[in-house]
PDB file with SEQRES, HELIX, SHEET and CRYST1 records, atoms N, CA, C and O in Angstrom:
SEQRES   1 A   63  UNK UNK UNK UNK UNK UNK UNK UNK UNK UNK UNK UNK UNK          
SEQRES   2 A   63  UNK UNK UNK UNK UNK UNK UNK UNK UNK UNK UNK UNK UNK          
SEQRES   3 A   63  UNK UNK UNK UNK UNK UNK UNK UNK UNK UNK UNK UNK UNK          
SEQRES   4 A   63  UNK UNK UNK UNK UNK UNK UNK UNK UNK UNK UNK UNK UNK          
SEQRES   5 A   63  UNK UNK UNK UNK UNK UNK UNK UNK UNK UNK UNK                  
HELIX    1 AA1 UNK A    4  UNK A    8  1                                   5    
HELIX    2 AA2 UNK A   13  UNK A   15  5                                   3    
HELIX    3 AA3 UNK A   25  UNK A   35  1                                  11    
HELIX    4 AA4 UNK A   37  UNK A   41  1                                   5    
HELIX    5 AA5 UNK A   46  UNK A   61  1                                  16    
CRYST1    1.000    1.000    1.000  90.00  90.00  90.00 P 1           1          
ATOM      1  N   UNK A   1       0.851  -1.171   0.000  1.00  0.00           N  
ATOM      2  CA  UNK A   1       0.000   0.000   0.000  1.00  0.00           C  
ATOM      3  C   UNK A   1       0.902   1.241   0.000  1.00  0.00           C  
ATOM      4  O   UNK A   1       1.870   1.425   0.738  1.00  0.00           O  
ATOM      5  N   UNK A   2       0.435   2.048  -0.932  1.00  0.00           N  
ATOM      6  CA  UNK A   2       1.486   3.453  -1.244  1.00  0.00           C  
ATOM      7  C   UNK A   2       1.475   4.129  -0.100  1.00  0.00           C  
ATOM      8  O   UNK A   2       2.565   4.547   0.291  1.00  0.00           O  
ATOM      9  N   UNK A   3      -0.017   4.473   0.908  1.00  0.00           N  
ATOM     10  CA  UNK A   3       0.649   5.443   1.646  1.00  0.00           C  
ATOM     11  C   UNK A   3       0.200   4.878   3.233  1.00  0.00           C  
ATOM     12  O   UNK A   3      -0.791   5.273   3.848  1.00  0.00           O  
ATOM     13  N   UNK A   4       1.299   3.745   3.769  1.00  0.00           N  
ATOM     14  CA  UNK A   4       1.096   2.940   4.442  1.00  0.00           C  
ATOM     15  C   UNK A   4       2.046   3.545   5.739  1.00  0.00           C  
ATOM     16  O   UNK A   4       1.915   3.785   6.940  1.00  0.00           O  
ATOM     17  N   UNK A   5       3.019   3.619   4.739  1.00  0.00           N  
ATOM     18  CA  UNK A   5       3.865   4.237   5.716  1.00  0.00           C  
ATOM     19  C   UNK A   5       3.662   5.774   6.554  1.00  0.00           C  
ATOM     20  O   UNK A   5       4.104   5.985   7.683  1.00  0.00           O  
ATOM     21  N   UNK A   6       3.046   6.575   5.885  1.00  0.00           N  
ATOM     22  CA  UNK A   6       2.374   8.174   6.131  1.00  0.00           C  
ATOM     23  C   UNK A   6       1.656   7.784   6.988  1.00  0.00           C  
ATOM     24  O   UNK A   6       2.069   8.160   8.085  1.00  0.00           O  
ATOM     25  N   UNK A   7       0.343   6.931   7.071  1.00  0.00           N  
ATOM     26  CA  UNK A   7      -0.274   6.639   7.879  1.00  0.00           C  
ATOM     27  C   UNK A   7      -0.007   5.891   9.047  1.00  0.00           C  
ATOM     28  O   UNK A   7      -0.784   5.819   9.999  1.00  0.00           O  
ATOM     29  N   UNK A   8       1.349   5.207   8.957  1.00  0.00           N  
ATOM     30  CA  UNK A   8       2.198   5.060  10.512  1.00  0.00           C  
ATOM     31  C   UNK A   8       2.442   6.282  10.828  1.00  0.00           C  
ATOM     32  O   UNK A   8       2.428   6.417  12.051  1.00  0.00           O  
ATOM     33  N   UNK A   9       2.691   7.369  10.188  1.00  0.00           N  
ATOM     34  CA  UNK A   9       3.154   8.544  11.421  1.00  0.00           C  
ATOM     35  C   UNK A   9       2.324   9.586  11.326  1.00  0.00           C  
ATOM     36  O   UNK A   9       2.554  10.710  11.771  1.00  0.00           O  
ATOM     37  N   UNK A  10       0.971   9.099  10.521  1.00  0.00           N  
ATOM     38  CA  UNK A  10      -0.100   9.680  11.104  1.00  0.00           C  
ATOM     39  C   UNK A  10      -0.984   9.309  12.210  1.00  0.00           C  
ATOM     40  O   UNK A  10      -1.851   9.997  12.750  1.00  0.00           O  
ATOM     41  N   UNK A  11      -0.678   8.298  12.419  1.00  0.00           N  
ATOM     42  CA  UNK A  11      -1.848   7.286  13.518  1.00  0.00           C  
ATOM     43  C   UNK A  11      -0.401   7.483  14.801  1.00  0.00           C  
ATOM     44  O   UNK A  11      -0.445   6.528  15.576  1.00  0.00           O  
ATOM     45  N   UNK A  12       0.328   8.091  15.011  1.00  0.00           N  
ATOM     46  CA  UNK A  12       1.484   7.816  16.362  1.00  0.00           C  
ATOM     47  C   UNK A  12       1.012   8.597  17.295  1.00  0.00           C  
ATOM     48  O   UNK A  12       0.283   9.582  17.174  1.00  0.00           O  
ATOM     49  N   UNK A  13       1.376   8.204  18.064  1.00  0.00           N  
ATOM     50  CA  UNK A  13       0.233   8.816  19.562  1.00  0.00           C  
ATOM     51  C   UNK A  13       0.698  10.017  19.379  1.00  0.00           C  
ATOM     52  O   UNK A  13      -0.261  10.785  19.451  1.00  0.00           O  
ATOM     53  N   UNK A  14       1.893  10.721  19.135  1.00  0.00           N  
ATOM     54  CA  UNK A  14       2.244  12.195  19.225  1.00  0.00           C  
ATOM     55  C   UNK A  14       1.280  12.820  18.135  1.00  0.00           C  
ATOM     56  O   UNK A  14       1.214  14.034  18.332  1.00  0.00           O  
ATOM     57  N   UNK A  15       0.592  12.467  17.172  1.00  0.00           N  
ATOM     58  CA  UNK A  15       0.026  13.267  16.356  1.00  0.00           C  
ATOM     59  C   UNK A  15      -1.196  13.018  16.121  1.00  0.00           C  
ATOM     60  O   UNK A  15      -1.690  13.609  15.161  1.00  0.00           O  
ATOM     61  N   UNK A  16      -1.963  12.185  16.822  1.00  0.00           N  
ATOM     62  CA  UNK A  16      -3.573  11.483  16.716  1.00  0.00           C  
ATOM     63  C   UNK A  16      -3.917  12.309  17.272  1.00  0.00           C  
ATOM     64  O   UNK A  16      -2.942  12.937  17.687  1.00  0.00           O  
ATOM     65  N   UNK A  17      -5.156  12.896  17.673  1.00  0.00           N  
ATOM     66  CA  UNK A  17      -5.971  13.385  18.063  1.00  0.00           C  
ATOM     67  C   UNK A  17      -7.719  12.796  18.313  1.00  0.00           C  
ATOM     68  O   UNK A  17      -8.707  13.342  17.821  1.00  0.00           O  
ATOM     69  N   UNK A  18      -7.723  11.804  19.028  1.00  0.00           N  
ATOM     70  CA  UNK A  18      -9.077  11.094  19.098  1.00  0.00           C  
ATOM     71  C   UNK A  18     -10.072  11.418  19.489  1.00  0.00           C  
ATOM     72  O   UNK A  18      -9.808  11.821  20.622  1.00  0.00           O  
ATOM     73  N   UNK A  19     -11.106  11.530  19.332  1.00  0.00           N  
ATOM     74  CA  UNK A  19     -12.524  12.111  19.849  1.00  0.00           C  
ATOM     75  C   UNK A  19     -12.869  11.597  21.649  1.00  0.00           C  
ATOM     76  O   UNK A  19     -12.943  10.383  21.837  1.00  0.00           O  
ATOM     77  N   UNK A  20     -12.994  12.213  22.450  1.00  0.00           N  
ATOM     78  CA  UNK A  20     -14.038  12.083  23.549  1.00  0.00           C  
ATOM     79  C   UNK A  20     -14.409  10.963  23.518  1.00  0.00           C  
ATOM     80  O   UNK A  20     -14.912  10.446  22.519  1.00  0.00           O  
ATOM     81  N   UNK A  21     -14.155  10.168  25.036  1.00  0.00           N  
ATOM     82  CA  UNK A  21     -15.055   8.964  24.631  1.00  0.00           C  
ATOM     83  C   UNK A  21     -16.365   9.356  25.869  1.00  0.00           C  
ATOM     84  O   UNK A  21     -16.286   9.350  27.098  1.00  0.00           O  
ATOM     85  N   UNK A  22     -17.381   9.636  25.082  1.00  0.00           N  
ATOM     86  CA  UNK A  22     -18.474   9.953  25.942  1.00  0.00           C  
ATOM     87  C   UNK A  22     -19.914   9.881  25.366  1.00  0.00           C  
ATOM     88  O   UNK A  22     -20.277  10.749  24.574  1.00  0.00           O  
ATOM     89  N   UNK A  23     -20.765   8.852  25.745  1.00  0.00           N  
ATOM     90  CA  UNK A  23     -22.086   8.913  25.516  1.00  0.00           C  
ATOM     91  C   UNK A  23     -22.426   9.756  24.416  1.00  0.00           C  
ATOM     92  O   UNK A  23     -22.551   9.417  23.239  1.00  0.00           O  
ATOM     93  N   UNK A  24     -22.553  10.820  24.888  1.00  0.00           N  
ATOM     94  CA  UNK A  24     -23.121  11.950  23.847  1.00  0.00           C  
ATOM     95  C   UNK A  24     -22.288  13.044  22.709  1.00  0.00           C  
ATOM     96  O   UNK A  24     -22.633  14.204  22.483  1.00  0.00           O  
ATOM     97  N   UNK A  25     -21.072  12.293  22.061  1.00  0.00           N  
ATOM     98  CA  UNK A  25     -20.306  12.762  21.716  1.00  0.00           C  
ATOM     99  C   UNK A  25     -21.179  13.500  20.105  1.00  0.00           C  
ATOM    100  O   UNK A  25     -20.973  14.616  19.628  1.00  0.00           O  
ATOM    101  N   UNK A  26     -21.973  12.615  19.674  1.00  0.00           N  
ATOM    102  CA  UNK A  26     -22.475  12.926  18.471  1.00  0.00           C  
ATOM    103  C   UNK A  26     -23.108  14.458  18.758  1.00  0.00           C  
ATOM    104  O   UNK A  26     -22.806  15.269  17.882  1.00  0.00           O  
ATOM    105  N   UNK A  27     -23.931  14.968  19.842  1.00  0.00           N  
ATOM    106  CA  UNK A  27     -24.699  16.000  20.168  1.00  0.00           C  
ATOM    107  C   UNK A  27     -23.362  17.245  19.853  1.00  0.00           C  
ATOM    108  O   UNK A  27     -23.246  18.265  19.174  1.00  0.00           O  
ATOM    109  N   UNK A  28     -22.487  16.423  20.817  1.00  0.00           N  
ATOM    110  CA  UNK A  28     -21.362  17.343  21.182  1.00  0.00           C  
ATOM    111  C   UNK A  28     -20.818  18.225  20.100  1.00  0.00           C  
ATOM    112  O   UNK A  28     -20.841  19.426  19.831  1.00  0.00           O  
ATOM    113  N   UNK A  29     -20.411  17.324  19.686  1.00  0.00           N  
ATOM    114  CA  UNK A  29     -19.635  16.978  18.164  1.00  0.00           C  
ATOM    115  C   UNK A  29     -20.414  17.709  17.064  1.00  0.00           C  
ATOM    116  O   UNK A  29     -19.705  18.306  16.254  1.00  0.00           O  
ATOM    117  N   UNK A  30     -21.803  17.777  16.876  1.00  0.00           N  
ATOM    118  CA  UNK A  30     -22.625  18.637  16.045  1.00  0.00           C  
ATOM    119  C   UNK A  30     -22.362  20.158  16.148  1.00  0.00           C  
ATOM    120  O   UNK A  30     -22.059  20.999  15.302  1.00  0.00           O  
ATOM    121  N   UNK A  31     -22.669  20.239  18.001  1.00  0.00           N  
ATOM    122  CA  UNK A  31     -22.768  21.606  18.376  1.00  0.00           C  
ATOM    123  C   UNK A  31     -21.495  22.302  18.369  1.00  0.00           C  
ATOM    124  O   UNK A  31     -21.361  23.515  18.207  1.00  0.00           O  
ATOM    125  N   UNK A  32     -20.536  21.425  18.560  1.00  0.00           N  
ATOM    126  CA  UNK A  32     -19.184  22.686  18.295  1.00  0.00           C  
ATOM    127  C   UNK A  32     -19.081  23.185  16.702  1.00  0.00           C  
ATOM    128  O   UNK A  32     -18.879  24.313  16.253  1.00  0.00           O  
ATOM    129  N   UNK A  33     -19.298  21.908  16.020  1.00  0.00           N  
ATOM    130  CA  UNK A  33     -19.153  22.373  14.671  1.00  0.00           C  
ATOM    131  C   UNK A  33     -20.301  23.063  14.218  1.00  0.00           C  
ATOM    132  O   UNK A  33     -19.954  22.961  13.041  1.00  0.00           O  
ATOM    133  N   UNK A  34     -21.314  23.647  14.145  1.00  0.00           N  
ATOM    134  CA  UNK A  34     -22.511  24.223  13.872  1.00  0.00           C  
ATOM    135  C   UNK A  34     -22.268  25.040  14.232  1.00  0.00           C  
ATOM    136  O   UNK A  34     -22.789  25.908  13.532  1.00  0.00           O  
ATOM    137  N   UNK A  35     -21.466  25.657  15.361  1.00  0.00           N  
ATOM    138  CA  UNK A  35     -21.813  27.051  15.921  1.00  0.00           C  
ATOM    139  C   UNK A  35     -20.106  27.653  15.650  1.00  0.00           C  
ATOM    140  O   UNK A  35     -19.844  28.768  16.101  1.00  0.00           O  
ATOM    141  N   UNK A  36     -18.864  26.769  14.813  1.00  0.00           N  
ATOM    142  CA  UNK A  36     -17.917  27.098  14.370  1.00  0.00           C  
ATOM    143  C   UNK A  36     -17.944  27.494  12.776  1.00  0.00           C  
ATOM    144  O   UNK A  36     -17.122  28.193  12.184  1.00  0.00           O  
ATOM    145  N   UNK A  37     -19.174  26.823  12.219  1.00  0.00           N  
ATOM    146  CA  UNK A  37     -19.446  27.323  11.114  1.00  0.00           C  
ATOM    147  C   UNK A  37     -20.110  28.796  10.929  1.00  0.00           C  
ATOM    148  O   UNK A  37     -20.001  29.694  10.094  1.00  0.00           O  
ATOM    149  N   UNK A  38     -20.858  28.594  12.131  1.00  0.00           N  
ATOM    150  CA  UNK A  38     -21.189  30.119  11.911  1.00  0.00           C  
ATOM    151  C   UNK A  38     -20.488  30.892  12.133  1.00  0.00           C  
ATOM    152  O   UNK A  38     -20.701  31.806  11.337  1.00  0.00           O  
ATOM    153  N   UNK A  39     -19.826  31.093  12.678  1.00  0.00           N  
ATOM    154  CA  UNK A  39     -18.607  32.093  13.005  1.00  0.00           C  
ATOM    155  C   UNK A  39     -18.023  31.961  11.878  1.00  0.00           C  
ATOM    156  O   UNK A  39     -18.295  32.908  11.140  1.00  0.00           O  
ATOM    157  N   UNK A  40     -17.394  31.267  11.452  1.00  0.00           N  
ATOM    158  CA  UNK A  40     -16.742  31.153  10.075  1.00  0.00           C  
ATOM    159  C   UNK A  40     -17.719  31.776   8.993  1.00  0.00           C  
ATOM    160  O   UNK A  40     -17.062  32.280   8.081  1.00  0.00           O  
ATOM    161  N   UNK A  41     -19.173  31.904   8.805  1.00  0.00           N  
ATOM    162  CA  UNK A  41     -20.238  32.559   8.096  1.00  0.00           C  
ATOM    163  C   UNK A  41     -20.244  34.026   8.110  1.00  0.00           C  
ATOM    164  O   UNK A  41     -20.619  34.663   7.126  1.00  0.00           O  
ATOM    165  N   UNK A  42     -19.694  34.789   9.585  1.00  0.00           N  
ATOM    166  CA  UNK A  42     -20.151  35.495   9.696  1.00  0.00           C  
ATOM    167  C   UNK A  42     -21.029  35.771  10.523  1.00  0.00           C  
ATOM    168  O   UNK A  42     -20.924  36.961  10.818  1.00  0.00           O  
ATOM    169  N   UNK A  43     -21.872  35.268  11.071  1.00  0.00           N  
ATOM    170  CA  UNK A  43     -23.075  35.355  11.491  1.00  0.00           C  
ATOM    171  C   UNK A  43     -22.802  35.145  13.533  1.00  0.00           C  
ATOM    172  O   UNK A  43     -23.754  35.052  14.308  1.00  0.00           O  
ATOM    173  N   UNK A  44     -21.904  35.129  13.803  1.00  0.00           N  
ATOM    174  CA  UNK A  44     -21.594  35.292  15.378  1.00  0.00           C  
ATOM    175  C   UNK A  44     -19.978  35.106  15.171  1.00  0.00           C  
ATOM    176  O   UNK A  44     -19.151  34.458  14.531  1.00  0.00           O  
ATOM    177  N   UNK A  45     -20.166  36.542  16.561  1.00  0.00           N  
ATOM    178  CA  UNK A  45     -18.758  36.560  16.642  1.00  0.00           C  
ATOM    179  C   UNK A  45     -17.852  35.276  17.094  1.00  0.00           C  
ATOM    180  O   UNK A  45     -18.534  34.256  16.998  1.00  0.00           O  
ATOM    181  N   UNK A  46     -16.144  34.932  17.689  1.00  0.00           N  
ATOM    182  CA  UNK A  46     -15.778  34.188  18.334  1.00  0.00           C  
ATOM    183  C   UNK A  46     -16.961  33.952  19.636  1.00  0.00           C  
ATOM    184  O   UNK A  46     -17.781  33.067  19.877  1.00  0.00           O  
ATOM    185  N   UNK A  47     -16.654  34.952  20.158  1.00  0.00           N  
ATOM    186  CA  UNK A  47     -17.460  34.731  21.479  1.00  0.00           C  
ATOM    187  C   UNK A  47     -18.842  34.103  21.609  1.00  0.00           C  
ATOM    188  O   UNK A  47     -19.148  33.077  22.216  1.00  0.00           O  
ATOM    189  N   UNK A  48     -19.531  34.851  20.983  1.00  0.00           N  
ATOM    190  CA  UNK A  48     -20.729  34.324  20.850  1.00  0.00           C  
ATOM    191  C   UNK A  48     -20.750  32.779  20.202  1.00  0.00           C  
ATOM    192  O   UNK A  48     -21.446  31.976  20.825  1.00  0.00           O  
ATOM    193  N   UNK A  49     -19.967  32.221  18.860  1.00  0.00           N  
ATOM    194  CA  UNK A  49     -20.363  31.009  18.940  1.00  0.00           C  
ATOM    195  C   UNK A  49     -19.237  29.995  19.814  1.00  0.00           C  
ATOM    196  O   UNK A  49     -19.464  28.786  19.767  1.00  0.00           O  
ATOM    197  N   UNK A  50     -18.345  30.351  20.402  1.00  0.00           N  
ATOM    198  CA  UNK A  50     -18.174  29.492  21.948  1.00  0.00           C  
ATOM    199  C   UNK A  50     -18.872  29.283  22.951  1.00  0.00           C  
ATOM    200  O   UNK A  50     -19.056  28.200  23.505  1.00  0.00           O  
ATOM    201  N   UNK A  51     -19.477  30.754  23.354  1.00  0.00           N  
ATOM    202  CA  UNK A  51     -20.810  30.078  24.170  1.00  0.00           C  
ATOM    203  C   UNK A  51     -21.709  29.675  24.252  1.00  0.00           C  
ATOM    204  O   UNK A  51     -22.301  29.086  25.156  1.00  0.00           O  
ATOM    205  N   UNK A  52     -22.011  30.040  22.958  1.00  0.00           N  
ATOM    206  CA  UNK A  52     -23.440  29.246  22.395  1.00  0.00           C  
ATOM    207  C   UNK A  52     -23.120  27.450  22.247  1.00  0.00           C  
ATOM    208  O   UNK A  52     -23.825  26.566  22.734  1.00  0.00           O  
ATOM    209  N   UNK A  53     -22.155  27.307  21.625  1.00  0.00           N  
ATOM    210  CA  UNK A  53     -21.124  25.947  21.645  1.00  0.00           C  
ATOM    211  C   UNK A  53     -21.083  25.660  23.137  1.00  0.00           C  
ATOM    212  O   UNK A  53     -21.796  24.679  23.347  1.00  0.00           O  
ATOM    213  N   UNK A  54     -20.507  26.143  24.320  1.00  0.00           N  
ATOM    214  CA  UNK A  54     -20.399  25.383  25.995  1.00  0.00           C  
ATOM    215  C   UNK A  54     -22.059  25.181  25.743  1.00  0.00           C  
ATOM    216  O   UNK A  54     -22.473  24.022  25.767  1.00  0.00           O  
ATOM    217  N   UNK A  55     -22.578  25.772  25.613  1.00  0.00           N  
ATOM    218  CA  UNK A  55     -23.939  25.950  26.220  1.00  0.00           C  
ATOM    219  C   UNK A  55     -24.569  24.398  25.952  1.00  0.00           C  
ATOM    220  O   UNK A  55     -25.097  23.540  26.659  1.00  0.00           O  
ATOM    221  N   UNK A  56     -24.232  24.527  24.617  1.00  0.00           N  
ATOM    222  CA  UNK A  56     -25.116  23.015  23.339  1.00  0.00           C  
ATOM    223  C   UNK A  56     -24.463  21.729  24.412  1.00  0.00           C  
ATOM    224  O   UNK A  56     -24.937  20.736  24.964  1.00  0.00           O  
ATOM    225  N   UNK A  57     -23.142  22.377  24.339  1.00  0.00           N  
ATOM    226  CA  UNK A  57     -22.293  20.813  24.825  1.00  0.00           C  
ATOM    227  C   UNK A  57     -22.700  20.252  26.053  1.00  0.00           C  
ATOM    228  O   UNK A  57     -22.599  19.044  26.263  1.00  0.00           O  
ATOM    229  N   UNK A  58     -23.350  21.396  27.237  1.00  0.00           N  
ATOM    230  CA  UNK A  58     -23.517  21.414  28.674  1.00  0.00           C  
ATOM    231  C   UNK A  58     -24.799  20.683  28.337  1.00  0.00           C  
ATOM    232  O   UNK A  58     -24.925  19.628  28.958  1.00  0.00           O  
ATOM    233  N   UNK A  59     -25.909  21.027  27.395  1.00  0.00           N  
ATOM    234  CA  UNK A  59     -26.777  20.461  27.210  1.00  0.00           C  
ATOM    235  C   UNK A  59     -26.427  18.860  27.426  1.00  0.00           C  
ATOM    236  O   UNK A  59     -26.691  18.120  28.373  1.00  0.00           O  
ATOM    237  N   UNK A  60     -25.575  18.554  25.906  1.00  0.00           N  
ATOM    238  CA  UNK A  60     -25.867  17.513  25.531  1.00  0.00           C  
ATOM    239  C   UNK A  60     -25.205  16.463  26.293  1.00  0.00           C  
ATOM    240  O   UNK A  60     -25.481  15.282  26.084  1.00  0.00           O  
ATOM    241  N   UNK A  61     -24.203  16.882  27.311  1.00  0.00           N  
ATOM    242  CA  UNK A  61     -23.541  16.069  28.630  1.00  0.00           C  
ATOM    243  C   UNK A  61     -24.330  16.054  29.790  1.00  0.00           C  
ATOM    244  O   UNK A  61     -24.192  15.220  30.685  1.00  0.00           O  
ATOM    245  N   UNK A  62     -25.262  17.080  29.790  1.00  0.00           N  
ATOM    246  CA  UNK A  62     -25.847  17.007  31.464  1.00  0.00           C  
ATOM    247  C   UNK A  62     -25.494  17.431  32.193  1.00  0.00           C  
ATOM    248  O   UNK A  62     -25.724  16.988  33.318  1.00  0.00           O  
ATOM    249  N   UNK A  63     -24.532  18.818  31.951  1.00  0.00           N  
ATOM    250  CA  UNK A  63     -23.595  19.410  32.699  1.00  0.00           C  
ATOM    251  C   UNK A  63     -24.542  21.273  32.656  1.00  0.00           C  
ATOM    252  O   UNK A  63     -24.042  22.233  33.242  1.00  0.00           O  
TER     253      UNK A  63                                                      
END                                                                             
């Protein structure tokens, strides 16, 4: 496989980055990105879509 080797030193613990292991990661996982797109749109500042983002996430953990 051509890029077998790339993907050994993409998968090495120094450079993985793995998702949350938590129940409600999908909720989570929606709401950061939904409210990072908007910011990226235009449509809320940083601030506003981070907290709007804790807010979704607090939801969707129970926190």
């Amino acid at each position: 496989m051509v890029t077998a080797s790339t993907m050994k030193i993409a998968w090495d613990k120094d450079h993985i980055g793995l998702r949350p292991k938590i129940p409600s990661w999908n909720q989570a996982d929606t709401a950061v990105f939904t409210e990072l797109s908007k910011m990226l749109a235009g449509q809320l500042s940083p601030e506003q879509a981070m907290q709007s983002a804790k807010k979704k996430v607090d939801q969707a953990t129970g926190n």
